[in-house]
C-alpha positions in Angstrom: 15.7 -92.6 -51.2 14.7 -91.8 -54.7 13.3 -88.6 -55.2 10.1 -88.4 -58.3 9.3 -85.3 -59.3 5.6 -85.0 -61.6 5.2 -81.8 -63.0 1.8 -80.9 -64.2 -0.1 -78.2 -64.9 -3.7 -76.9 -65.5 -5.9 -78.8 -63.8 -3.5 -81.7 -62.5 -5.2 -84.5 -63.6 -2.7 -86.4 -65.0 -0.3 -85.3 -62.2 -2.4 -86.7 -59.7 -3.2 -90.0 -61.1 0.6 -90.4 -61.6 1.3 -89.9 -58.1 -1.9 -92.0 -57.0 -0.4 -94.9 -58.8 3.0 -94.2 -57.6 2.0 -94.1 -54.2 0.2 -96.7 -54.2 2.5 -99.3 -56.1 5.9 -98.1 -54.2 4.2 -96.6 -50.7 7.1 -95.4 -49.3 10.4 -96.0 -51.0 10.3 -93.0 -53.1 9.9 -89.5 -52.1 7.2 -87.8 -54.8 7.5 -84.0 -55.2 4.6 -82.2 -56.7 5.5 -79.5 -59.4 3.2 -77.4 -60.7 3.2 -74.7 -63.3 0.2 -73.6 -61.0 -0.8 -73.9 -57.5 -4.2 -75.9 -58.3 -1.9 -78.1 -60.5 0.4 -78.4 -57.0 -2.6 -78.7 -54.4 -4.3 -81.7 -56.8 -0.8 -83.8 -57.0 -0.6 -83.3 -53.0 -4.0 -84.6 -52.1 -3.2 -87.5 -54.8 0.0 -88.2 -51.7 2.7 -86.5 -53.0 5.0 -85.8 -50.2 6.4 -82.2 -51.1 4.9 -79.6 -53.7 5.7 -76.1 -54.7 4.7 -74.1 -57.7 5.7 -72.2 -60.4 8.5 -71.5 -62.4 11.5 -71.1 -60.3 10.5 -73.6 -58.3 10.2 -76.0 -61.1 14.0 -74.7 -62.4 15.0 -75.5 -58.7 13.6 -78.7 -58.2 14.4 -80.2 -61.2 18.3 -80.2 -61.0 18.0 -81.9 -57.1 15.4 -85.1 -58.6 16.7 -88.7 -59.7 13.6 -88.9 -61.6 11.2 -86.2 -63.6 7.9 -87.7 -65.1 4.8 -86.3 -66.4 3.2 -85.8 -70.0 5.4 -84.5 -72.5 4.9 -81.4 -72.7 6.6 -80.7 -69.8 9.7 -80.7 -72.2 8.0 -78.7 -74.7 8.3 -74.5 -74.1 4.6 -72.5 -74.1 3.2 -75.9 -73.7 -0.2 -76.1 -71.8 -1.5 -73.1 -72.9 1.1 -71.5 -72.3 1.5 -72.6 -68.7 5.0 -74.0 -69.2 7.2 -71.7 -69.8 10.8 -71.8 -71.9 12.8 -71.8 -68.7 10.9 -74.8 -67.2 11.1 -76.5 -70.4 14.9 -76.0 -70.4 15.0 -76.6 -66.7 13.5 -80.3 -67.7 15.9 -80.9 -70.4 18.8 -79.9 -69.3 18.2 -82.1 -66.1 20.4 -84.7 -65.5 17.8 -86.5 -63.6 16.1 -89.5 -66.1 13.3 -88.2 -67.9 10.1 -90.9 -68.1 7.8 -88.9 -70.1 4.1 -89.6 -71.4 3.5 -89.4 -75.5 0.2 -87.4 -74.7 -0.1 -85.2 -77.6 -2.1 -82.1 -76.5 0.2 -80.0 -78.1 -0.1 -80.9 -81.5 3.4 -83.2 -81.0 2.7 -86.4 -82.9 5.5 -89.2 -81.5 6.0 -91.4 -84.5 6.3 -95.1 -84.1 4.4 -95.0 -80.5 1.0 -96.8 -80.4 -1.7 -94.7 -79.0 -3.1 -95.8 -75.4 -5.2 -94.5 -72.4 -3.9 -92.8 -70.0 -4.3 -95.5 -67.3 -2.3 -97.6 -69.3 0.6 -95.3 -70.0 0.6 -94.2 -65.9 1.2 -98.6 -65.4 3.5 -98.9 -67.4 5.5 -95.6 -66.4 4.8 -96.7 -62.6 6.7 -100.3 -63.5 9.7 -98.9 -65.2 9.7 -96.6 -62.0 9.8 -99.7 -59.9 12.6 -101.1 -62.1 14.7 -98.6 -61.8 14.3 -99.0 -57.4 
């Protein structure tokens, strides 16, 4: 079974509509594991129906090297992201990852990706979800 893992932090709202929509679109056939930089970012992914979650850094570094797929916004992959929530070890934990890497262009850190088209956030999650399923 494919193992997801959505890394969030804050808040995690857009964790938890990833795995809502992953969930629902794929039920079962994946296994979703909820990472948070934060436990409220971990507890909001696991009522969304994630099947595991843990939080914080080393649990991130852990987790991270074991997935097939990492997804989430893209500052997961970007060091003091989130306020500072994401720190250079997870960053580096998420790059160095040999899982794939299906990230979303949302630019709250002042990260501009050139050449994509700006959409909702709903939009990006289906689209992300379908390449998921592809890749199943």
């Amino acid at each position: 079974m494919l193992k997801v893992a959505v890394i969030d932090g804050q808040g995690g709202g857009i964790g938890s509509l990833i795995v809502k929509s992953l969930r629902k679109a794929l039920s079962d056939s994946v296994e979703i594991i909820a990472l948070g930089t934060n436990a409220v970012a971990t507890t909001a992914m696991m009522k969304a129906g994630a099947d595991k979650g843990a939080s914080g850094e080393n649990a991130i570094i852990w987790n991270t090297g074991k997935a097939d797929i990492i997804t989430g916004s893209i500052s997961i992959a970007l060091p003091n992201a989130m306020l500072g929530e994401l720190t250079v070890k997870m960053a580096e934990a998420v790059s160095s990852s040999p899982a794939k890497k299906m990230l979303l262009p949302l630019n709250q850190e002042q990260v501009d990706i050139i050449g994509i088209t700006k959409e909702p956030l709903p939009h990006l999650v289906e689209a992300l979800v379908k390449k998921i399923a592809e890749i199943i």
